[in-house]
C-alpha positions as CSV (number, residue, x, y, z in Angstrom):
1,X,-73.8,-122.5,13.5
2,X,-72.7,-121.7,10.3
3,X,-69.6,-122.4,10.6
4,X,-70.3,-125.9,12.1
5,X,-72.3,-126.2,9.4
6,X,-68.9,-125.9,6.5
7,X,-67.3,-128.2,8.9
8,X,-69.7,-130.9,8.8
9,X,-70.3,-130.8,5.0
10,X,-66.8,-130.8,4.8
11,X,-66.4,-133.8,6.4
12,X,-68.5,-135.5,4.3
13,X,-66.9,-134.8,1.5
14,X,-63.8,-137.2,3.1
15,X,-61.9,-133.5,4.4
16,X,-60.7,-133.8,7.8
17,X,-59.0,-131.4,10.1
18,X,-57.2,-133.2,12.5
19,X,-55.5,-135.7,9.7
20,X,-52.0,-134.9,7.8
21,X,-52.0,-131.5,6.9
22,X,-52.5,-131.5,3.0
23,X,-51.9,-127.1,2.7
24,X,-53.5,-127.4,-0.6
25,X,-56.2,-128.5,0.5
26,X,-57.2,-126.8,3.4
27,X,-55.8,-123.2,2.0
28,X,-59.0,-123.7,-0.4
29,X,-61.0,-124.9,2.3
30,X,-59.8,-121.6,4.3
31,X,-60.8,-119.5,1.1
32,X,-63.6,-121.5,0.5
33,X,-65.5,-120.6,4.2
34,X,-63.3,-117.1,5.3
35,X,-65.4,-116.2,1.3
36,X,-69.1,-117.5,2.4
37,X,-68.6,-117.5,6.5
38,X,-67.1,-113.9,6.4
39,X,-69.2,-112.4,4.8
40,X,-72.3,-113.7,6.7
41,X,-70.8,-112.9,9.6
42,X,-69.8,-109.0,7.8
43,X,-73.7,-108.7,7.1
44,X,-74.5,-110.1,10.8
45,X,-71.9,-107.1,12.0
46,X,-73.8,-104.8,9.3
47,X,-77.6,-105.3,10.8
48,X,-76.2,-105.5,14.2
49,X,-75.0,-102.0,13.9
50,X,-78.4,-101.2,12.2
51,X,-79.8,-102.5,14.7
52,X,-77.9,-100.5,17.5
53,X,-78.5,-97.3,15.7
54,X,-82.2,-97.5,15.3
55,X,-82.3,-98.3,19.2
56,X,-79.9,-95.6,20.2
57,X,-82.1,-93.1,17.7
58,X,-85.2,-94.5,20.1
59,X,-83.8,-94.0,23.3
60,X,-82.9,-90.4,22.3
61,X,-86.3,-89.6,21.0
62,X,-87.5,-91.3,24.3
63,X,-84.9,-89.1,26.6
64,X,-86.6,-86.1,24.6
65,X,-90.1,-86.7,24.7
66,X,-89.7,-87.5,28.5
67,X,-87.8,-84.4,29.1
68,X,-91.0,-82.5,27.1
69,X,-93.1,-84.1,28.9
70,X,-92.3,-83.9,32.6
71,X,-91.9,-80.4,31.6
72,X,-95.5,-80.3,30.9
73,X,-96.2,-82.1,33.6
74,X,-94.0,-79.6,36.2
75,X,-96.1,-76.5,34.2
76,X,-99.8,-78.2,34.6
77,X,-98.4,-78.1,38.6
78,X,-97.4,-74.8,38.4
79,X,-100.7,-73.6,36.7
80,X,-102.8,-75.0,39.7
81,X,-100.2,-73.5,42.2
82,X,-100.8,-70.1,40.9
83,X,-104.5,-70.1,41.5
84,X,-105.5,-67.5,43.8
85,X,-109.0,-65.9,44.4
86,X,-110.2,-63.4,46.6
87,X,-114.0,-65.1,47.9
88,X,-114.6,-61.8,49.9
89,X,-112.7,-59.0,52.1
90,X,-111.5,-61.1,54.1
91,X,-111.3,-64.5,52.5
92,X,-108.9,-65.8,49.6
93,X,-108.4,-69.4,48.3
94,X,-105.7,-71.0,46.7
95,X,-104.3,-73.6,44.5
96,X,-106.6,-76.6,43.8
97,X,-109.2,-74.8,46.5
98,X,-110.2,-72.4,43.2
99,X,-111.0,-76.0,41.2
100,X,-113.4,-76.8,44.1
101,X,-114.9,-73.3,43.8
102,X,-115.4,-74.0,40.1
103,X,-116.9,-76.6,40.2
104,X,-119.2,-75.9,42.6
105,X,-120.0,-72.5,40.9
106,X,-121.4,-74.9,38.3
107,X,-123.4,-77.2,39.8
108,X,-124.9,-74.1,41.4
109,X,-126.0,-72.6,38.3
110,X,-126.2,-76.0,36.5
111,X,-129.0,-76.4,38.7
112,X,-130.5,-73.1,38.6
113,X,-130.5,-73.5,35.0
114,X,-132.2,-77.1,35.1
115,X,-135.1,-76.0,37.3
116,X,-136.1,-72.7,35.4
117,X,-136.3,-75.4,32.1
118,X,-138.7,-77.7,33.5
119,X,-141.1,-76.7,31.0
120,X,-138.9,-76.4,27.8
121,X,-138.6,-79.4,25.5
122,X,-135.8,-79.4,23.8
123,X,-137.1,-78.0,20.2
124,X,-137.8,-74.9,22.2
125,X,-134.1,-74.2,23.2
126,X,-132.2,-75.6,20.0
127,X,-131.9,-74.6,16.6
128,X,-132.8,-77.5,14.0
129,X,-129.0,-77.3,12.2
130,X,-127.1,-77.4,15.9
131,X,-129.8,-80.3,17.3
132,X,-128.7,-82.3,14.3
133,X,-124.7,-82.2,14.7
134,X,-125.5,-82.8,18.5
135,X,-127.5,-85.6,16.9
136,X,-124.1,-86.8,14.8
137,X,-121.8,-86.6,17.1
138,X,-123.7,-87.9,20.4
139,X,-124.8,-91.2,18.2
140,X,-120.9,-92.0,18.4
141,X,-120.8,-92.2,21.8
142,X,-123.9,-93.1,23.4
143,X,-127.7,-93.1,22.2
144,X,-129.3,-92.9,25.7
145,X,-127.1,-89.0,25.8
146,X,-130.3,-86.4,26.4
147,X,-129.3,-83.5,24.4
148,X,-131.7,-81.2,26.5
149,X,-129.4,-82.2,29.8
150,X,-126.3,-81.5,27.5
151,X,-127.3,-78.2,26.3
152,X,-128.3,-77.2,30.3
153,X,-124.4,-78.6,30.9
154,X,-123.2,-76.2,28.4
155,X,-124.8,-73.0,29.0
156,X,-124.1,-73.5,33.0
157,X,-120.4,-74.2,31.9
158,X,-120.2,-71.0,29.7
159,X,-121.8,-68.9,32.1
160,X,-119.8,-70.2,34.4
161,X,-116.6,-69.8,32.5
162,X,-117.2,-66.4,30.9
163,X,-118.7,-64.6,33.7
164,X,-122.4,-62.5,33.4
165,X,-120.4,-59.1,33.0
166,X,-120.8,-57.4,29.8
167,X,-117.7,-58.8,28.3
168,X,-118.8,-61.8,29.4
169,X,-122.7,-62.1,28.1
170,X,-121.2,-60.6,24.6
171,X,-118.5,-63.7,24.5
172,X,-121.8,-66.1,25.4
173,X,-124.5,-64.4,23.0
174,X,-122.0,-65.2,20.4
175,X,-121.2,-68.3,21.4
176,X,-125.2,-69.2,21.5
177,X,-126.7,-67.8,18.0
178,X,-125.7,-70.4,16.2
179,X,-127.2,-73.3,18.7
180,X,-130.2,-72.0,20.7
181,X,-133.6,-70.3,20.5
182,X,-133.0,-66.5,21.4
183,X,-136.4,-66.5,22.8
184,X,-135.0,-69.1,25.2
185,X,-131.4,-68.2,25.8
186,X,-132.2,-64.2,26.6
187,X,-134.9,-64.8,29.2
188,X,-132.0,-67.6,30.5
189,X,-129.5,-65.1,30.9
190,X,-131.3,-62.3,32.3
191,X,-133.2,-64.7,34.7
192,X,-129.2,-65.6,35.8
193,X,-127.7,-61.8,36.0
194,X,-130.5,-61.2,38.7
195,X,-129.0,-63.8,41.0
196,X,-126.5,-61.4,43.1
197,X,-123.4,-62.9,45.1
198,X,-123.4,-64.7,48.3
199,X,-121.9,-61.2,49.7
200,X,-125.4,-59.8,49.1
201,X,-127.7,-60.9,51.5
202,X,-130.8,-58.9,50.3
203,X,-130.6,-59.7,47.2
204,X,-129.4,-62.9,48.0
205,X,-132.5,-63.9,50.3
206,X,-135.0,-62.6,47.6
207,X,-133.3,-64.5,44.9
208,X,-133.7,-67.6,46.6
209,X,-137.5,-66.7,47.2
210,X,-138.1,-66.9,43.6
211,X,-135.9,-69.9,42.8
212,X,-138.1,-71.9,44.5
213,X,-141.2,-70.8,43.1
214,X,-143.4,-73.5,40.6
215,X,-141.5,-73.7,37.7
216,X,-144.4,-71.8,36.1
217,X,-144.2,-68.8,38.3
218,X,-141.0,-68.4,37.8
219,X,-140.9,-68.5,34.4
220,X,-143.8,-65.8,34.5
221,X,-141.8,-63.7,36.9
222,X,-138.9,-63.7,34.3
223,X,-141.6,-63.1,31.8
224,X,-142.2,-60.0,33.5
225,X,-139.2,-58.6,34.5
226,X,-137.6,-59.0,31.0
227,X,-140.5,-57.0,29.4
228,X,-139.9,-54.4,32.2
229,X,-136.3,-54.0,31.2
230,X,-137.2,-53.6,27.9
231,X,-140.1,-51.9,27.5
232,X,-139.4,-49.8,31.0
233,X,-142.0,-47.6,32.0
234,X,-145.4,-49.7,30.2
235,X,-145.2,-52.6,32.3
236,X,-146.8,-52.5,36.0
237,X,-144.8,-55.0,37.6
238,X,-146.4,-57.3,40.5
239,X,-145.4,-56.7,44.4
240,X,-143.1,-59.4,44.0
241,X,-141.0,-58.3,40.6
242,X,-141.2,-54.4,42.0
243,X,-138.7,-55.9,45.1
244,X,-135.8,-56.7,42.8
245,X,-135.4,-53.2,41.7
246,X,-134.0,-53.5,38.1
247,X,-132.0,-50.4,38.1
248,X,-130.0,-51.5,41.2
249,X,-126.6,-52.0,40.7
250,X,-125.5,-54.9,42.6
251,X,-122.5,-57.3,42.3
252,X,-123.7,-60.5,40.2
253,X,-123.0,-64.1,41.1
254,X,-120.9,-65.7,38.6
255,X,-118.1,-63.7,37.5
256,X,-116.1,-65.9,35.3
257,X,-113.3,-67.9,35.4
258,X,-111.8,-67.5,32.0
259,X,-108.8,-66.3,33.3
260,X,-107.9,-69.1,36.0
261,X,-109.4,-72.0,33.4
262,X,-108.6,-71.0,29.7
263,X,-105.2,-71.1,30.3
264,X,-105.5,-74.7,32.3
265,X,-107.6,-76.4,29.8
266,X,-105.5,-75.7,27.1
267,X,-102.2,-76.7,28.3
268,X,-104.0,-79.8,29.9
269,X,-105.3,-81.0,26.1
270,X,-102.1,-80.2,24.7
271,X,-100.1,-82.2,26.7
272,X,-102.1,-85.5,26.1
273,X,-102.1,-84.3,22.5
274,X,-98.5,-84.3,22.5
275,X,-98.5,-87.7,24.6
276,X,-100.7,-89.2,21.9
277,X,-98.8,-88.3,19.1
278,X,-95.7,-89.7,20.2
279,X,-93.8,-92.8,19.0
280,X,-94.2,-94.7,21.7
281,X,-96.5,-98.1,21.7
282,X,-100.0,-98.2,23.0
283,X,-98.8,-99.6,26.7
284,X,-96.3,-97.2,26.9
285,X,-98.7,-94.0,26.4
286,X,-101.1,-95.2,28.9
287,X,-98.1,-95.3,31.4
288,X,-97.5,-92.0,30.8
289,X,-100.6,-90.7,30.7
290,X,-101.4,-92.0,34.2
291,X,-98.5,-90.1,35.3
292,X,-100.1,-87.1,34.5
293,X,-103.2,-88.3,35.8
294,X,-102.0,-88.8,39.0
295,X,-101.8,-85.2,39.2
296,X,-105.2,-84.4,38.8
297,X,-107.4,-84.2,42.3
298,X,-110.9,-85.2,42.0
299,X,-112.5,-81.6,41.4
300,X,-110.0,-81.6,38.3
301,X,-111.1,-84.7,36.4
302,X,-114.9,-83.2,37.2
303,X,-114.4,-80.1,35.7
304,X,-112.2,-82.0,32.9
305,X,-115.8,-83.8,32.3
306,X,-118.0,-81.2,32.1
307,X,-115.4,-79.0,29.9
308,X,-115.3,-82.0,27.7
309,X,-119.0,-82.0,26.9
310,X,-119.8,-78.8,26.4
311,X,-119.3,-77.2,23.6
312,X,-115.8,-75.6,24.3
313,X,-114.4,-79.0,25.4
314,X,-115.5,-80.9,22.4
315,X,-112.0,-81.7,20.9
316,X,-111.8,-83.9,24.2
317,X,-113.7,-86.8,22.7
318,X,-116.8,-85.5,21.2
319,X,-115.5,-84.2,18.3
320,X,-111.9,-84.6,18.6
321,X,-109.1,-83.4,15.9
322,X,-108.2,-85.8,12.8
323,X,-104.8,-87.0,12.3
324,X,-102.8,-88.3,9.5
325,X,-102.0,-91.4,11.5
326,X,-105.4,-93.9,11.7
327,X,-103.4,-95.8,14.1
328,X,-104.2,-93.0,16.7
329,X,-107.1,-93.3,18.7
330,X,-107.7,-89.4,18.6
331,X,-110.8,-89.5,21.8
332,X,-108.2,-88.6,24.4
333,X,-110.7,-88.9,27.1
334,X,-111.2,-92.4,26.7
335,X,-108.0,-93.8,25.5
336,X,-105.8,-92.4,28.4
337,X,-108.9,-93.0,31.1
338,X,-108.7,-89.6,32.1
339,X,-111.7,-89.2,34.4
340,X,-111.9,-92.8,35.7
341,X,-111.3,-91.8,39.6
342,X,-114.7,-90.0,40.1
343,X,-116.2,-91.6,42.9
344,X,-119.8,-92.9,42.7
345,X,-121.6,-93.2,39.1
346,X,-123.0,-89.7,39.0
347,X,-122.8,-86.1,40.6
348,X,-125.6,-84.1,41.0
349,X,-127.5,-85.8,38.5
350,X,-124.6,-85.6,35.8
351,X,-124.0,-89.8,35.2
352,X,-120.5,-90.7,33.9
353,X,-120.8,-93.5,31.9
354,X,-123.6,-91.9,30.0
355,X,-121.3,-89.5,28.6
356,X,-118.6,-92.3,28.7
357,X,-119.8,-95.3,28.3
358,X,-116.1,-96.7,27.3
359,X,-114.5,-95.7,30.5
360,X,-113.8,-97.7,33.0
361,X,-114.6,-95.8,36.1
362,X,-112.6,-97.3,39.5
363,X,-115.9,-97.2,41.6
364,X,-117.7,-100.0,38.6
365,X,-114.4,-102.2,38.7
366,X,-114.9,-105.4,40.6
């Protein structure tokens, strides 16, 4: 075009090419365009170059982060793979079967937790400075959050993640003396080490007979049995309490899965970390990132909900690490859609879009 453009101009200035050759002429009319044409087109050659180089440097920070990444993704598989867990003697799950059991280790104590609360409000259970950051940060995501059902969610997630042994309780009292009422949270936890496992049916069977006591009576039988253990020999226990036999030493329900989960969780946020901090464009991370989610069965993105709302999840969305780029949307939760396959709106009680309103969950799709 350019060129066509010196011919043209030269024409008009009553130069032609295909008239007697004049070599005077048209050896400055060579000069004249090989100066300005040439060295167009030697910029043109320099950009294209640029050009070239800046796409091959993408493409190789591409062929990286994919070879990172489907790394990661090869490790998350391997993670789940190694899962193994003995149930009794004769009984031992594997693999994405110990998610399952997880999960439903917590909705059995998440709801062994709600119903012994009936009566609590939720000044009772919370300290003033923790209600107000749960306050802050919930106000981000959703006003119509209950903070009483969020606190239930995260003591039934630690208790079920640490375990009731006595490393266990020591890693939870810690965790909760910042953020709850003692006078709450002790009675909690000792009301929760009496519940035996399902390989003890005496203890089992008597258990249940006091879970479904009034909420009341409960609460006074844990009223009693608590001043029992501490104050031993002064309290006269009730027929009822004298049946659990304090001193017994019996194998407790939740043991903890610290050891199966930690290590999941953790390489599960920092791969979408990694994903999210990458070059790539918007479109492109989603891509990716339902890749990985692809990998995740149904009892996975649960648990990936209720780890992300309690309080050792948090980074998840809730209260989710800074970075230097504002350009990156740092919730990972929402931005990669990680838990929209849950089928139905809620489980047991736990609704999704209340704690993600900005998610589009496949079963609300029309």
């Amino acid at each position: 075009m350019v060129f066509v453009f010196f011919i043209i101009k030269s024409c008009n200035d009553d130069f032609s090419l295909f008239g007697s050759t004049n070599y005077e002429v048209t050896g400055q009319f060579g000069d004249y365009v090989g100066g300005v044409v040439g060295t167009l087109f030697a910029l043109a050659g320099t950009f294209l170059i640029y050009l070239t180089f800046n796409e091959q440097l993408r493409e190789n920070k591409r062929n990286a982060f994919e070879s990172i990444f489907f790394q990661m993704i090869n490790l998350h598989k391997q993670n789940v793979s190694e899962f193994r867990l003995r149930i009794s003697e004769n009984y031992i799950i594997e693999n994405r079967e110990v998610v399952e059991e997880f999960f439903f280790e917590f909705i059995d104590c998440y709801r062994d937790i709600k119903n012994y609360s009936k009566n609590y409000n939720l000044d009772d259970c919370i300290i003033p400075s923790y209600k107000k950051k749960l306050q802050e940060l919930t106000t981000k995501i959703n006003n119509e959050i209950n903070l009483l059902d969020l606190i239930i969610i995260d003591i039934s997630y630690l208790i079920v993640f640490y375990g009731l042994n006595s490393e266990g309780l020591s890693v939870i009292r810690k965790n909760f003396l910042k953020k709850y009422n003692p006078a709450f949270y002790h009675k909690l936890l000792f009301y929760m080490e009496l519940k035996p496992s399902q390989n003890n049916n005496r203890y089992l069977k008597l258990w249940l007979e006091a879970r479904h006591l009034e909420t009341k009576k409960l609460q006074n039988l844990v009223d009693e049995l608590y001043k029992k253990r501490k104050q031993n020999k002064k309290i006269i226990l009730t027929d009822f309490a004298q049946n659990f036999e304090l001193c017994q030493d019996y194998e407790k329900c939740f043991q903890g899965r610290q050891s199966y989960f930690g290590h999941y969780f953790r390489h599960l946020f920092q791969t979408f970390k990694y994903l999210n901090e990458n070059i790539l464009d918007k479109n492109e991370k989603y891509k990716y990132g339902k890749m990985l989610r692809a990998q995740l069965s149904t009892y996975e993105q649960a648990i990936l909900l209720i780890n992300s709302i309690s309080s050792l999840g948090m980074k998840w969305e809730y209260n989710p690490e800074k970075y230097e780029n504002d350009k990156i949307n740092p919730k990972l939760i929402t931005e990669f859609q990680l838990i929209k396959n849950l089928p139905g709106e809620q489980m047991f009680g736990i609704k999704y879009n209340v704690y993600y309103p900005n998610v589009k969950f496949e079963t609300m799709e029309i």
